[in-house]
Backbone bond lengths (Angstrom), bond angles and torsions (degrees), N, CA, C in turn:
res aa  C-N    CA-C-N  psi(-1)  N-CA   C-N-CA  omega(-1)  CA-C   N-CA-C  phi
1 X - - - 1.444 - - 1.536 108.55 -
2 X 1.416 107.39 127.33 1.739 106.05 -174.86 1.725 90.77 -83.48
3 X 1.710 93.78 163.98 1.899 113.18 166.43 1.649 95.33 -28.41
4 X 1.024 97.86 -82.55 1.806 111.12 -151.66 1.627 107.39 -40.87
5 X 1.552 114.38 -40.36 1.089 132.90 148.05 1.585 127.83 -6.27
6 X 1.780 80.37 -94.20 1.390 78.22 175.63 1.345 112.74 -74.30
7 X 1.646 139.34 -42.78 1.361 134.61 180.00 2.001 108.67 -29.24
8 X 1.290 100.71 -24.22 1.838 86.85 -157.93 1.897 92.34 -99.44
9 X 1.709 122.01 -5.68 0.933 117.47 -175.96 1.690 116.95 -99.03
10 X 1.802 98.34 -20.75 1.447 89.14 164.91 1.828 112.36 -89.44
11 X 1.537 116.21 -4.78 1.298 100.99 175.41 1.824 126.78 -78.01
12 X 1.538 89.66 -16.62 1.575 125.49 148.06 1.034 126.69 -21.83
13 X 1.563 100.50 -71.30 1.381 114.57 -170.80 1.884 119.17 -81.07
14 X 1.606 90.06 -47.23 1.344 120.60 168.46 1.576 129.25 -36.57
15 X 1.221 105.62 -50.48 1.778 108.42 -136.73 1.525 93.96 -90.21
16 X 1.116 126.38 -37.59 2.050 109.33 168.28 1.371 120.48 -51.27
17 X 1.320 116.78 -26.29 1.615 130.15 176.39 1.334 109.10 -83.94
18 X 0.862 136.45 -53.43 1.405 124.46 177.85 1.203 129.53 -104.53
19 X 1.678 102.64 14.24 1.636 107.60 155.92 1.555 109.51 -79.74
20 X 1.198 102.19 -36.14 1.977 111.83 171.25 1.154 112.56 -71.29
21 X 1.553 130.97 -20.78 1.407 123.18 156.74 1.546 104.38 -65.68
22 X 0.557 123.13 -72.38 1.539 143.94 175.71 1.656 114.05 -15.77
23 X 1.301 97.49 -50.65 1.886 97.36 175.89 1.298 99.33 -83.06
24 X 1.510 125.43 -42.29 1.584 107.33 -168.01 1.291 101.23 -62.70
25 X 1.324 140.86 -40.17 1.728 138.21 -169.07 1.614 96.31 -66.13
26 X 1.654 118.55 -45.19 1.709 117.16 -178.01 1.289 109.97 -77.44
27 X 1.198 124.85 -59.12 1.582 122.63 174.04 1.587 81.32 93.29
28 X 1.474 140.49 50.11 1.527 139.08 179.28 1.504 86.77 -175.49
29 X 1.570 113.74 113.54 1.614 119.92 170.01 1.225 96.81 -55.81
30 X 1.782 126.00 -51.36 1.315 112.82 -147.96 1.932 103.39 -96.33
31 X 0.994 89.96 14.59 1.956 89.12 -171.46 1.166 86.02 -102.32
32 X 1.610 135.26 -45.85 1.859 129.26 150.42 1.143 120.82 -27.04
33 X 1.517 131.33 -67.46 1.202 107.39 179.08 1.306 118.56 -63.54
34 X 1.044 132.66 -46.13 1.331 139.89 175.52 1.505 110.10 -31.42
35 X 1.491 127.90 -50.69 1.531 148.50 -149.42 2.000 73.69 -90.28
36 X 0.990 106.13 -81.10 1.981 106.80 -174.28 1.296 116.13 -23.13
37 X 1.306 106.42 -66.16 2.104 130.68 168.98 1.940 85.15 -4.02
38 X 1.738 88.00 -80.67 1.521 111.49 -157.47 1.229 117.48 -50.48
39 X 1.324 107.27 -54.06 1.570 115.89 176.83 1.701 117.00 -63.54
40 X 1.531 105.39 -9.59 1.270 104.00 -176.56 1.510 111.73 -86.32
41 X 2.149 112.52 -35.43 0.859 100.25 161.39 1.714 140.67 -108.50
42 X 1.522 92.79 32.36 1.482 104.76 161.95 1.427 110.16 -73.78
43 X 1.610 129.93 -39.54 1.267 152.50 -158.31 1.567 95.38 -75.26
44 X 1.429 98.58 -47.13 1.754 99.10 -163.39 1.877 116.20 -62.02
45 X 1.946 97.99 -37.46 0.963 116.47 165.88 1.871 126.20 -51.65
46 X 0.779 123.81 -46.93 1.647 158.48 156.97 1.523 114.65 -83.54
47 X 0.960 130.15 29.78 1.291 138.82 153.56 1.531 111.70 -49.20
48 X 1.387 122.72 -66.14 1.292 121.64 -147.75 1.295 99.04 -87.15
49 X 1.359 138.89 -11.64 1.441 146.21 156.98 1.169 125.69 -73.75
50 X 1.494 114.73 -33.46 1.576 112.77 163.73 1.629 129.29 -142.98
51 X 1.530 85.85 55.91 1.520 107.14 179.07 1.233 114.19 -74.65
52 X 1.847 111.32 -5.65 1.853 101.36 -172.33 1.350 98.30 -96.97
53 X 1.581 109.48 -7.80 1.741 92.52 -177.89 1.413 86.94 -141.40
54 X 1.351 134.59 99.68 1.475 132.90 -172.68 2.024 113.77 -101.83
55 X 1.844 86.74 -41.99 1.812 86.68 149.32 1.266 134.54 -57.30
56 X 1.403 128.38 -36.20 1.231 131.44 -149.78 2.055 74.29 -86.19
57 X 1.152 117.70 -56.37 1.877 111.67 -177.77 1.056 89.70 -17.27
58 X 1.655 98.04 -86.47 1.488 120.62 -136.77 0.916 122.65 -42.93
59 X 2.067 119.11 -39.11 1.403 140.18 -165.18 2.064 81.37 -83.58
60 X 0.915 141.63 -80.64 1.680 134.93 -169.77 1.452 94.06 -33.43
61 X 1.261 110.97 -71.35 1.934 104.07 -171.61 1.578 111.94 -35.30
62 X 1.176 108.81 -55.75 1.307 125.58 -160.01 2.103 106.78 -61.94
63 X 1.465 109.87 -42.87 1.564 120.18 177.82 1.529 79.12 -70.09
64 X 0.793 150.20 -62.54 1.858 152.56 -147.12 1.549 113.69 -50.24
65 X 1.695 95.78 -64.01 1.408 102.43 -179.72 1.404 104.88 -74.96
66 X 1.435 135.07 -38.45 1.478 128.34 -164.73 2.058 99.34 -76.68
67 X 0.963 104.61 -25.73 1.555 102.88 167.41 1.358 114.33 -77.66
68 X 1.148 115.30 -36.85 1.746 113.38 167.93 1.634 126.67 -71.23
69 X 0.761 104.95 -0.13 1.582 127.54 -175.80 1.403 114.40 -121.04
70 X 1.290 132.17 -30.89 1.342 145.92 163.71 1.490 104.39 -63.92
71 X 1.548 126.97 -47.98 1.312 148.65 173.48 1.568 113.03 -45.84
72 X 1.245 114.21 -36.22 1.498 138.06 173.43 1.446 108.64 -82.72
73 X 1.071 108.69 -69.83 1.354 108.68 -174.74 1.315 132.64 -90.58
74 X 1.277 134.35 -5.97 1.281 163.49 125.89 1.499 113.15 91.36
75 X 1.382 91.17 12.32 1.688 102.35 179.25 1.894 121.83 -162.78
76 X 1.128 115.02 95.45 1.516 116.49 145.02 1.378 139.89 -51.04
77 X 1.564 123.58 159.95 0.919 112.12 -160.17 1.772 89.91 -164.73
78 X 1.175 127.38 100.36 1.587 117.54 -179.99 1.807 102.28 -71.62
79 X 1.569 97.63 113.47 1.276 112.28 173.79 1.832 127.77 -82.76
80 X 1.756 99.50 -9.62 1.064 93.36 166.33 1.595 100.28 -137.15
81 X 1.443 102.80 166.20 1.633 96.20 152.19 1.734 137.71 -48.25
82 X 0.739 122.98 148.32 1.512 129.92 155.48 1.724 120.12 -32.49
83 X 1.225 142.70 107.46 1.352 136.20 169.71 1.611 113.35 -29.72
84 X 1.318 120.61 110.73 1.709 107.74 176.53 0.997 103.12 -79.42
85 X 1.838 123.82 154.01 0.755 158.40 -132.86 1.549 96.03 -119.83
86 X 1.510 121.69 134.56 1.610 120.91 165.67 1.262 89.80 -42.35
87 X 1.699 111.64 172.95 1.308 131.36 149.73 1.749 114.64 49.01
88 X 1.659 117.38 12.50 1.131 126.17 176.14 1.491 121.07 -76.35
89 X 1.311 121.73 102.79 1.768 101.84 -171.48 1.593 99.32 -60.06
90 X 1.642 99.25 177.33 1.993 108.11 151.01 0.972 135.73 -35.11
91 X 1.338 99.42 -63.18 1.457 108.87 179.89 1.623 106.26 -79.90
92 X 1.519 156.88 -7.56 1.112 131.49 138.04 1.836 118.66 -70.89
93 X 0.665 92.80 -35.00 1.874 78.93 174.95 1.911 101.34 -59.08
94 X 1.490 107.02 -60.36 1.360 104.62 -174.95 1.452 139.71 -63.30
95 X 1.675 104.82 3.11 1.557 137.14 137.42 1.314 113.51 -79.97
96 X 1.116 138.66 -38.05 1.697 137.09 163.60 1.010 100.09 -44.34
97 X 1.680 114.28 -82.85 1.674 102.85 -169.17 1.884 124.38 -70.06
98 X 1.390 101.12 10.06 1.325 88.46 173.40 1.410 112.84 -76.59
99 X 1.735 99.72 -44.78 1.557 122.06 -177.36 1.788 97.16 -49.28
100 X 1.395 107.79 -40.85 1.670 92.39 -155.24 1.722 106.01 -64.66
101 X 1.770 99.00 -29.66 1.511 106.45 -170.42 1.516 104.93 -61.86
102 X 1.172 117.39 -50.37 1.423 126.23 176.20 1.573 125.33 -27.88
103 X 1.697 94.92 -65.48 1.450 118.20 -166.29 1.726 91.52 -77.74
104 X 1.342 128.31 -10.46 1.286 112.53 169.72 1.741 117.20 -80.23
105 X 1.024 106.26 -33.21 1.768 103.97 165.25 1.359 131.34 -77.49
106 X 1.401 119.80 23.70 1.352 140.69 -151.26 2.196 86.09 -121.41
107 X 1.198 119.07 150.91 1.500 122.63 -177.23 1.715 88.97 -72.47
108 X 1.194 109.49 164.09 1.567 113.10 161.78 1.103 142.22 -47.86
109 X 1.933 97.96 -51.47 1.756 105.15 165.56 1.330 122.82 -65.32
110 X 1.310 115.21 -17.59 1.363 121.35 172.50 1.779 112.27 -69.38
111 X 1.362 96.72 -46.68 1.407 103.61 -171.59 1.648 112.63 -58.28
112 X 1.473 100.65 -52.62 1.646 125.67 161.07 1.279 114.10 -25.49
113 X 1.402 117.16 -67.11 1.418 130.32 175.38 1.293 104.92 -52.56
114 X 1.262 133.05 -64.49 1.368 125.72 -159.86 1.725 104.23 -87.87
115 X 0.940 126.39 -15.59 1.498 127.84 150.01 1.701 131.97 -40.90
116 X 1.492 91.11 -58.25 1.390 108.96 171.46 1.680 116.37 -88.51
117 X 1.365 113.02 -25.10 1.559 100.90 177.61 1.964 103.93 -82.54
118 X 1.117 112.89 -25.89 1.698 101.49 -143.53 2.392 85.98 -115.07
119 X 1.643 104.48 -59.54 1.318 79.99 166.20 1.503 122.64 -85.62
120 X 0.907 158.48 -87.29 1.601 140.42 143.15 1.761 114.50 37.42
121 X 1.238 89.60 -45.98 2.163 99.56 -162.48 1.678 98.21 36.99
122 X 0.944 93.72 76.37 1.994 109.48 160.67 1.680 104.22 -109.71
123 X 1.366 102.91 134.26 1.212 110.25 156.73 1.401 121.98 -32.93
124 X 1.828 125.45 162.96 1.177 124.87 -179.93 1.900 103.76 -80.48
125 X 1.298 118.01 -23.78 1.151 125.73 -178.65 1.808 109.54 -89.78
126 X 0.815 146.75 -42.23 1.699 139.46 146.51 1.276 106.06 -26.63
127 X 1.625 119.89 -61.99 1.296 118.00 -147.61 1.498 111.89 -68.72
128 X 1.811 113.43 -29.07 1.027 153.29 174.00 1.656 88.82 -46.51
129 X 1.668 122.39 -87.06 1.146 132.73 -156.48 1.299 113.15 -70.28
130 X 1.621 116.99 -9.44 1.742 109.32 168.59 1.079 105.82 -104.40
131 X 1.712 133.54 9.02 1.571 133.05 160.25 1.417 115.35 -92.48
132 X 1.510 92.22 -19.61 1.594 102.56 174.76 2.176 103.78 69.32
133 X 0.672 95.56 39.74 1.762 122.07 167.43 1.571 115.78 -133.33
134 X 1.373 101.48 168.90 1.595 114.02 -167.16 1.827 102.36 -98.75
135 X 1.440 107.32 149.79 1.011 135.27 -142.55 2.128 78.08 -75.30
136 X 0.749 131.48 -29.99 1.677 112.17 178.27 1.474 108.46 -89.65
137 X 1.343 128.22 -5.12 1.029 117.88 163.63 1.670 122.74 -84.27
138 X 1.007 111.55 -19.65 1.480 127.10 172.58 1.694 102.88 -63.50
139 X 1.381 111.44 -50.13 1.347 120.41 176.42 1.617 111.47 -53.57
140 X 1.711 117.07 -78.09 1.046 129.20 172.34 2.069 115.30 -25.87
141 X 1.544 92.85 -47.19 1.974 92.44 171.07 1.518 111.19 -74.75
142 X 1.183 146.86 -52.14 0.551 140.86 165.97 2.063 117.63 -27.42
143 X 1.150 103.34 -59.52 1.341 120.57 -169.63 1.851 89.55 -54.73
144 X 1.208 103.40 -66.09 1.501 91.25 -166.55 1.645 116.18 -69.19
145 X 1.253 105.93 -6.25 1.686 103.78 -169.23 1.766 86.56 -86.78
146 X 0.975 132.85 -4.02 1.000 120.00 -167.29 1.742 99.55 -107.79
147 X 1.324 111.81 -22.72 1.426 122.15 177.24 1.896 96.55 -57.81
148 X 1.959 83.30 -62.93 1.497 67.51 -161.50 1.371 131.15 -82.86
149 X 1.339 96.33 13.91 1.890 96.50 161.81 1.440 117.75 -72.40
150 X 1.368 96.84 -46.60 1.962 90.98 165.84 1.492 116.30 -34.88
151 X 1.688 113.42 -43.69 0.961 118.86 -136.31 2.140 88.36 -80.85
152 X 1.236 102.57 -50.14 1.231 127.07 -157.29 1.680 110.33 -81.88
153 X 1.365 112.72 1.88 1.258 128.28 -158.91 1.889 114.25 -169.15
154 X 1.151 109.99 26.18 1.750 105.54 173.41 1.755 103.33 -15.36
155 X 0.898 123.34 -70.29 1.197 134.83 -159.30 1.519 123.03 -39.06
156 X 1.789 91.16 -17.84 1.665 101.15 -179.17 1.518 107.14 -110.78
157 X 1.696 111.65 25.92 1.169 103.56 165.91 1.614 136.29 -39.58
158 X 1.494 92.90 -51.35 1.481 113.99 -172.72 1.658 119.58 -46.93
159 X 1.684 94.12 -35.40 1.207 96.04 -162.21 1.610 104.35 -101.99
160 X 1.292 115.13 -26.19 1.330 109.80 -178.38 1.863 125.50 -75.53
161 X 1.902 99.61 -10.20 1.289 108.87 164.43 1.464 116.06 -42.79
């Protein structure tokens, strides 16, 4: 299998998953694709250097630019709903988009963190090495992103127990 090859077969496999990482960390469908676009062709560029771990890039690129852009603009705003899901009742989509509203008033690294630890399910030490922070700080965000969803969202008590 040549580069280009494989490059177009892991974007294949890839790109529905971490376009949905991607909005929950942006909280903007279209500032996601946009943030992916880039990271896809930073990746493409750098292929042959980090073809053994091309997620672990994409997902660092991807917290990178949406934190650099958050930095600028200092505020998100999910402009649309969440894609429903086949076979999704009401009331789970209408816990989806509560969660999404939530996790959008949450800072980025927070969002990041709980993006990559809880949808992702990455270890506390991965999540650590594609934020490029130490493995108790991953913990410590987590802890409070989770505070302040209580805080910002009672309603998701139930589920965030």
């Amino acid at each position: 299998m040549t580069d280009s090859e494989a490059f177009e077969a892991f974007v294949a496999a890839w790109y529905r998953r971490l376009l949905r990482a991607a909005v929950l960390i942006s909280g903007d469908p279209h500032l996601a694709e946009d943030v992916l676009q880039d990271a896809l062709i930073k990746l493409a560029r750098r292929w042959p250097k980090v073809h053994t771990d091309p997620v672990g890039y994409v997902r660092t690129t991807l917290y990178r630019d949406v934190a650099s852009k958050w930095r600028r603009q200092r505020e998100f705003a999910y402009g649309e709903q969440p894609d429903r899901a086949d076979g999704d009742s009401a009331a789970a989509t209408d816990l989806k988009v509560l969660f999404a509203r939530a996790l959008a008033r949450l800072p980025v690294k927070q969002r990041a963190v709980l993006v990559l630890r809880f949808y992702e399910d990455l270890p506390v030490t991965e999540v650590a090495a594609i934020l490029r922070v130490s493995p108790g700080t991953v913990k410590s965000q987590t802890h409070a992103a989770l505070k302040r969803l209580r805080e910002v969202a009672p309603e998701l008590e139930e589920v965030l127990v």
